[in-house]
DRENTOR-955370 format. One record per residue (C-alpha): x, y, z; residue in one letter. Coordinates in steps of 0.25 Angstrom, whole numbers, padded with zeros to 4 digits, always signed. Layout:
XYZA
...
END
This chain:
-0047+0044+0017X
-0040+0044+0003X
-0039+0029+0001X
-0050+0022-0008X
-0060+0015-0002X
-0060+0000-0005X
-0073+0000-0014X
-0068+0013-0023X
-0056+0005-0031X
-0057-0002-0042X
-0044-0011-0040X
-0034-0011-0029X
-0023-0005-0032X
-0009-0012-0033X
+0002-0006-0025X
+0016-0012-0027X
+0025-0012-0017X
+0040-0009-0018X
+0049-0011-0007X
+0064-0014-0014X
+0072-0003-0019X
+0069+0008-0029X
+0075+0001-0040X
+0068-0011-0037X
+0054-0004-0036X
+0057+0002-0051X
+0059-0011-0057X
+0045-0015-0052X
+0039-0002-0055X
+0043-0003-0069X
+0035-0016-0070X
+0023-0014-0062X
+0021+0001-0061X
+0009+0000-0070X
+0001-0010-0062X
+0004-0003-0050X
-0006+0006-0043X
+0004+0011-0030X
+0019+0010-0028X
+0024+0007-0016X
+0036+0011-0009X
+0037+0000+0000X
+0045+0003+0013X
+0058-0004+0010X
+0058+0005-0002X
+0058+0018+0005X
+0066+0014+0016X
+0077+0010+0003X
+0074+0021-0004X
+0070+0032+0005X
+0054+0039+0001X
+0062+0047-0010X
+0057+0031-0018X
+0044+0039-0020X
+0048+0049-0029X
+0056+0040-0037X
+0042+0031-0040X
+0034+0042-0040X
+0042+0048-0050X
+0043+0035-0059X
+0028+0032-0057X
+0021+0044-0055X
+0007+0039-0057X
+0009+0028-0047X
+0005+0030-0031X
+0016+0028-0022X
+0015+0022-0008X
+0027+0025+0003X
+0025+0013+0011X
+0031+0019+0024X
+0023+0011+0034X
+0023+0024+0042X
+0022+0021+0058X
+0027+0037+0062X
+0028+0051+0058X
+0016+0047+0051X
+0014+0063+0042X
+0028+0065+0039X
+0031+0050+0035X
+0018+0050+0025X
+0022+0063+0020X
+0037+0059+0018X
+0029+0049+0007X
+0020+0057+0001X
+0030+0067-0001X
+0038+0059-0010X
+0027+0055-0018X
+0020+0045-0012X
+0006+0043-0013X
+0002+0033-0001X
+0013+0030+0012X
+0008+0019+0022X
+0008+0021+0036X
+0008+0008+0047X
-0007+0005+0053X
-0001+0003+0065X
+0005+0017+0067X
-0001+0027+0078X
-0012+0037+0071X
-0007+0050+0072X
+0005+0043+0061X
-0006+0038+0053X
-0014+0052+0054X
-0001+0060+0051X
+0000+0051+0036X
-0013+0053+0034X
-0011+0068+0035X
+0002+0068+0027X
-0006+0058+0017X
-0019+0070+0015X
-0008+0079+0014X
-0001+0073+0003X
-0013+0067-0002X
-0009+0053-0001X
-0014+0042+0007X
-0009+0033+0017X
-0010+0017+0017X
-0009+0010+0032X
-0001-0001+0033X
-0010-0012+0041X
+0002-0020+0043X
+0001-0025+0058X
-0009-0016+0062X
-0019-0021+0072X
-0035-0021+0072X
-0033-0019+0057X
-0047-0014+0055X
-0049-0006+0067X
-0036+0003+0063X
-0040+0003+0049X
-0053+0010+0051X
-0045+0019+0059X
-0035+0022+0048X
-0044+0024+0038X
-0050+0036+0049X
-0037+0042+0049X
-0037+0045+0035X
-0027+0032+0030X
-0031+0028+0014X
-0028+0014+0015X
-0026+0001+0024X
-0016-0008+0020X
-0015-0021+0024X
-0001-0028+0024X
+0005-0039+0030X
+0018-0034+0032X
+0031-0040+0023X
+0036-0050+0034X
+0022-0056+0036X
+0021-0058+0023X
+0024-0073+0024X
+0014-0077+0033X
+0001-0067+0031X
-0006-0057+0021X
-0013-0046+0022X
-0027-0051+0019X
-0031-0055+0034X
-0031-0041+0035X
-0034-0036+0023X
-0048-0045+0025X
-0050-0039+0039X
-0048-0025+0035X
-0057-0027+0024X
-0068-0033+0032X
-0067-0022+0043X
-0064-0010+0034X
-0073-0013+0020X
-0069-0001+0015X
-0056+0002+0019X
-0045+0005+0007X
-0036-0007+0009X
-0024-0010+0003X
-0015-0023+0006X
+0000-0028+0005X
+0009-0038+0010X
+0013-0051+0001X
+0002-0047-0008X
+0002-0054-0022X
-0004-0062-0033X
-0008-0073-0024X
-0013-0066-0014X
-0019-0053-0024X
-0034-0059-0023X
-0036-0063-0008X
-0033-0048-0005X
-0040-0043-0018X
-0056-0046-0013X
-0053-0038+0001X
-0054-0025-0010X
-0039-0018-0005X
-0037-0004-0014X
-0022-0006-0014X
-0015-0020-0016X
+0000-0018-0012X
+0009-0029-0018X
+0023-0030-0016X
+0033-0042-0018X
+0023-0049-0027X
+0026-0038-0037X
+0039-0034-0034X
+0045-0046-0032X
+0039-0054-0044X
+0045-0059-0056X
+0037-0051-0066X
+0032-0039-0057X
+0024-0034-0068X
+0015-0046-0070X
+0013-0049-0054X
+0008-0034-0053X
-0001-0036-0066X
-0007-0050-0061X
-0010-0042-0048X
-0017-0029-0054X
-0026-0040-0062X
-0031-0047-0049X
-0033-0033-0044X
-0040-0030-0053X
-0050-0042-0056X
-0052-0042-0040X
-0061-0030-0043X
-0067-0035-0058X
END
């Protein structure tokens, strides 16, 4: 496995997540690119923009990591490799999928020497499928609750459940993750923090994505 365990990172990492147009994800980039740790190419995104949005970041921010956030459910080799061919450094692929998809983008990950994050999103007996994924070669488990939940849940449920039954396991969380939420999710030790409309659609980007690195940070002082 790639992906870091949970007790060999000083800090999680801040992922933001872009999901309007490419325009739209510039002007953000310009503001918080240097308090970000991964880009990520929300699905709305790519399906606006086509994969081809991955070069253009990469191009414009070439010592960032990028993450094609494909939610891959099929054709799980050549949809992975689509990603990593246009630069990208993670892809995501849907928990709930069948196997021999999540084998085929682990094999197109090891090829390309990138690393594969599992949408957790819906998946049942969370824990017993995460020991399972983490088997088959998968780098990270994120927990999300998915964008039309967002109203009446979080992730940390499960993000306290995986953590209990998988103590180790490289986590990452998203969904309606923010400043008022950043330290209930911080003491369950993810790796990657994703954070979307709290950024993106905040007055002062800049400031939100700073306030947040700082708590990130002091939840390992």
């Amino acid at each position: 496995m790639n992906g870091l365990d949970a007790t060999q990172i000083q800090r999680p990492l801040l992922q933001v997540a872009l999901d309007g147009t490419y325009d739209q994800a510039m002007f953000i980039l310009e503001q918080v690119a240097p308090l970000v740790d991964i880009i990520e190419l929300g699905t709305p995104l790519v399906y606006r923009e086509g994969i081809g949005v991955a070069k253009r970041v990469r191009d414009a921010y070439p010592s960032i990591k990028l993450l094609a956030d494909l939610k891959i459910m099929d054709a799980g080799e050549e949809e992975a490799s689509i990603a990593f061919d246009a630069g990208c450094d993670y892809v995501t692929v849907l928990g709930v999928t069948q196997d021999k998809t999540i084998q085929g983008a682990v094999t197109a990950a090891k090829r390309h020497g990138c690393e594969i994050v599992v949408d957790m999103m819906q998946t049942p007996e969370a824990v017993e499928r995460g020991h399972l994924l983490l088997a088959m070669g998968c780098d990270y488990l994120c927990v999300h609750t998915a964008f039309d939940q967002q109203q009446h849940e979080t992730p940390l449920a499960t993000l306290k459940r995986l953590r209990k039954g998988i103590p180790n396991a490289p986590l990452a969380v998203a969904g309606g993750v923010g400043l008022p939420t950043i330290d209930s999710i911080l003491v369950h030790n993810p790796l990657i923090v994703v954070v979307g409309g709290a950024i993106t659609r905040a007055a002062d980007p800049k400031a939100v994505a700073h306030r947040l690195q700082e708590r990130m940070l002091a939840s390992v002082g």
